[in-house]
N, C-alpha and C positions, 0 to 999 in steps of 0.2 A: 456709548454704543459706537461713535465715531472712531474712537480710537481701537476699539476693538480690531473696528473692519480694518481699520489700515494695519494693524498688527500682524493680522493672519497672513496676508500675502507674504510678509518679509520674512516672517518665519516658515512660510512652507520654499520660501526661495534658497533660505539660508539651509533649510532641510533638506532639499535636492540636493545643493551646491557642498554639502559636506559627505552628503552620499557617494558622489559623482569621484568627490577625491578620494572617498576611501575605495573607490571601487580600482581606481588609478592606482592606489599603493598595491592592491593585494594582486593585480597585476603584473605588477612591477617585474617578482622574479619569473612571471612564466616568459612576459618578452625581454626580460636580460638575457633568459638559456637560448630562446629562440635568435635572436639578435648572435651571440657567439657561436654556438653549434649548428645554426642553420645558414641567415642570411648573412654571416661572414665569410664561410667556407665559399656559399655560393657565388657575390660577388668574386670574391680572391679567383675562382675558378674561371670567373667570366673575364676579368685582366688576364691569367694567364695564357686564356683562348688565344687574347687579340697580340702577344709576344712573343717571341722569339726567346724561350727559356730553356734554357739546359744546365745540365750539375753547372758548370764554374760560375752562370749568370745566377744558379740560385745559391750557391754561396758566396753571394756577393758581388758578385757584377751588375754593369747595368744590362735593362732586357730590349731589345730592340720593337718597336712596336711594328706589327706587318697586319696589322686590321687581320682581314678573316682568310689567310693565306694558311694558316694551319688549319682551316675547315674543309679548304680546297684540298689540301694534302691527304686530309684525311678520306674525303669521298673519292680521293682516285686512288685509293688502296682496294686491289685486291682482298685483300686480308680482313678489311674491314665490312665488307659486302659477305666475306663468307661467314663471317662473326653475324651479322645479323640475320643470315639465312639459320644460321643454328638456334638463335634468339628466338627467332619466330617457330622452326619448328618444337623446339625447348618448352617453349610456353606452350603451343596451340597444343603438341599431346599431353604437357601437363595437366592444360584446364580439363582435356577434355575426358580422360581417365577419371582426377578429381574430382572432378562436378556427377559423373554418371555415377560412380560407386557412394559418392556423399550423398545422393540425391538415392539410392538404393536404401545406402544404410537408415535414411533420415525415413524412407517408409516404413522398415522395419521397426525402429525404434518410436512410430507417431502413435502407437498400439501397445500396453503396459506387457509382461509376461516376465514370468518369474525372473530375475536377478539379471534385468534389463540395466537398471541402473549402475549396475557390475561394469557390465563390459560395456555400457555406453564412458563411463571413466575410465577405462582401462585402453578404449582407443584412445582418449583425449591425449595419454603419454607422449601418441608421435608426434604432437603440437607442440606439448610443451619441454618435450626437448631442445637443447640449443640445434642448430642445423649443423655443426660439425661436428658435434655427437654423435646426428643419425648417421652424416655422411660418412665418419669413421666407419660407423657399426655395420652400413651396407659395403663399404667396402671390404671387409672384413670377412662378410658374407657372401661376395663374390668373385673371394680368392677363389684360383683357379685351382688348388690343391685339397686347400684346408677348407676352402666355403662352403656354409652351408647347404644353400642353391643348388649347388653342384652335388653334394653329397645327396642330395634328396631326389635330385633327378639320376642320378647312376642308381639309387637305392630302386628307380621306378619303371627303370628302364637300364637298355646298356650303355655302357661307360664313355661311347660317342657323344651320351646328350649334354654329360659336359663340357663348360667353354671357358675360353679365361676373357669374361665378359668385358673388363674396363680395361684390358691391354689390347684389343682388337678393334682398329676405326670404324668396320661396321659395326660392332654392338657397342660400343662406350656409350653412346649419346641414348640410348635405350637403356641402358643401366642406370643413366645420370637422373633421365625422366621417371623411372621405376623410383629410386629413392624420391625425387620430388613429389612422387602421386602418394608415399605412405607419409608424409610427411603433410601434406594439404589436405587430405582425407576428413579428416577430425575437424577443421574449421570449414567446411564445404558444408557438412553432415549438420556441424551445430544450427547455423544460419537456417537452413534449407527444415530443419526441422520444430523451428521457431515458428516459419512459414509456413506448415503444414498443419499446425496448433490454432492458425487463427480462422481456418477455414473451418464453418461450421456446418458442424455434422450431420444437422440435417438434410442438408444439400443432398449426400449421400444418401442419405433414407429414404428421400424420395424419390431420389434417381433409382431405387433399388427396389421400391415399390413399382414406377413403371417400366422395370421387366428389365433396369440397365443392368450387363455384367459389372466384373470387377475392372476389365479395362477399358470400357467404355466411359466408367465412371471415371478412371485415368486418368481417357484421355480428353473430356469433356466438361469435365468438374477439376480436378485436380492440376492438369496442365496451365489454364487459363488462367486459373486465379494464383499460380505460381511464378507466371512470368513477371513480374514484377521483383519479385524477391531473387528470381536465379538470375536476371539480368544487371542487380547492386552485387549479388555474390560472383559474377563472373567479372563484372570489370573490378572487386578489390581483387583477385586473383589473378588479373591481367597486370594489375598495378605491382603486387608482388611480386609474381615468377619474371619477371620479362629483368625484372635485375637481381633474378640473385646470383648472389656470387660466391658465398663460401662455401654451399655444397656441393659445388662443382669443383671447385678450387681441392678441399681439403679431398674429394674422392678420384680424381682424374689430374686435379693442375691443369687442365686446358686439354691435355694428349689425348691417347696418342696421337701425332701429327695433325695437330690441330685439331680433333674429330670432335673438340669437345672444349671448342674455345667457342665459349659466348661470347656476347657484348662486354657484358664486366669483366671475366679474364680479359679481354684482349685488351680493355682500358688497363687494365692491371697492371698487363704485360706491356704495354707502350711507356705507364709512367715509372714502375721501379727494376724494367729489364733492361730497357734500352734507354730511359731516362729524357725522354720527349717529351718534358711536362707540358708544352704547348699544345700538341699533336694531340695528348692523353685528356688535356682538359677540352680540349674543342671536341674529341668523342665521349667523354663523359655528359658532358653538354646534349651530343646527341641522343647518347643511352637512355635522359631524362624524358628527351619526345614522348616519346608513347607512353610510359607511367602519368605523363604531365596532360598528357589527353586525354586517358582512361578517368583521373582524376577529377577534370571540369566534368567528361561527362554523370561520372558522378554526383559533384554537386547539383549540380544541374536538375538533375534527374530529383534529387533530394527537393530541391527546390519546387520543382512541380511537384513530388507527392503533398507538399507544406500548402499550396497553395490550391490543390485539390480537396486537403483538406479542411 
């Protein structure tokens, strides 16, 4: 009996400890990808912040180290303050178009009705296209000639309501946010209707027993117990739009005159136009702030639902 008991221990010790390693192997390749595609890029980026790098030093020279003088350079650019002014409003009408018509469409669709499921996948399309696909296709659509848009508004009215929207600095940055909002629509809609599923319906039943309308119900029942979920869907939406770059890129390029230069074009443009990879990595660095914020709060936020729960 004695040896039994001393037995057990070293076998359930030897059980954990071969667990432990297998769980370390099947690891392995997710922090190899991560280690080269992530945290190497990132360091490399955070060396080149703190150097003095240009084409001849980056084919081969050495780079001079100037600590954070290319941070300094970069916040006393004009250029770079009007880049994040477009950032900021880039995203705030992005979310803010996305989330009201996601948060529309996800009431309509929380209610079954004939070949709902139709065109609930047939919006998903504008997600799962690549974004310089969409960004082709709305440019495409807001040729000044041949566009859509255009044709459909001459067809509704006269041939003044026509514009040539992405060549003219006040409408580009409205055009740009237009393709962003049909493109985030579809994952605003999904989330937001996930969270409209887990409210139960009695709530409403009896809110409609005593005497409540339908937007009372709204905004008493439905609001309240949605802000939870519109608050995770709005900061991953904060996290995504505030860098993107190649729908902007492939439908505008940054123009006309700047009208339509974000944070990421103008990183873009500092490190493969004028070749500043010091200047470009110390604002790329910055571009991450606010994704890297929105981020924690997210966890964050995850964290106390885990521990609410």
């Amino acid at each position: 009996m004695r040896g039994r008991r001393h037995a057990n221990p070293r076998s359930t010790v030897s059980l954990s400890t071969r667990r432990r390693r297998a769980g370390y192997v099947f690891s392995l390749p997710g922090l190899v990808f991560l280690g080269l595609f992530l945290a190497y890029p990132l360091l490399y980026n955070v060396w080149t912040s703190l150097h003095a790098v240009r084409l001849q030093e980056l084919l081969g020279g050495s780079s001079e180290f100037v600590g954070l003088d290319n941070y300094r350079t970069t916040v006393a650019e004009p250029d770079f303050w009007h880049a994040v002014r477009l950032s900021l409003v880039f995203t705030a009408g992005s979310l803010l178009f996305q989330f009201t018509i996601g948060f529309a469409l996800a009431l309509l669709f929380a209610r079954p009705f004939p070949l709902g499921g139709l065109f609930r996948s047939l919006l998903l399309i504008a997600w799962l296209l690549p974004p310089v696909v969409s960004g082709t296709l709305f440019r495409w659509m807001l040729e000044p000639d041949s566009g859509a848009y255009n044709a459909l508004l001459r067809a509704i009215g006269p041939d003044a309501l026509g514009h040539d929207w992405l060549t003219d600095p006040g409408t580009a940055l409205a055009g740009v946010i237009f393709a962003n909002v049909w493109v985030g629509v579809p994952f605003n809609m999904l989330l937001l209707l996930v969270g409209l599923h887990t409210i139960d319906p009695e709530l409403h039943e009896a809110a409609a027993l005593d005497g409540a309308n339908a937007w009372q119900r709204f905004r008493w029942i439905t609001v309240p117990l949605m802000r939870p979920v519109s608050v995770t869907v709005l900061l991953l939406g904060l996290v995504y739009t505030f860098k993107v770059f190649d729908l902007v890129f492939v439908m505008t390029g940054g123009g006309p005159v700047d009208a339509t230069s974000v944070l990421s074009v103008y990183v873009y443009e500092i490190f493969f136009k004028f070749f500043r990879f010091g200047e470009g990595a110390a604002a790329g660095l910055l571009l991450l702030l606010v994704p890297l914020l929105a981020g924690a709060l997210y966890v964050r936020r995850l964290r106390g639902e885990g521990e609410a729960a």
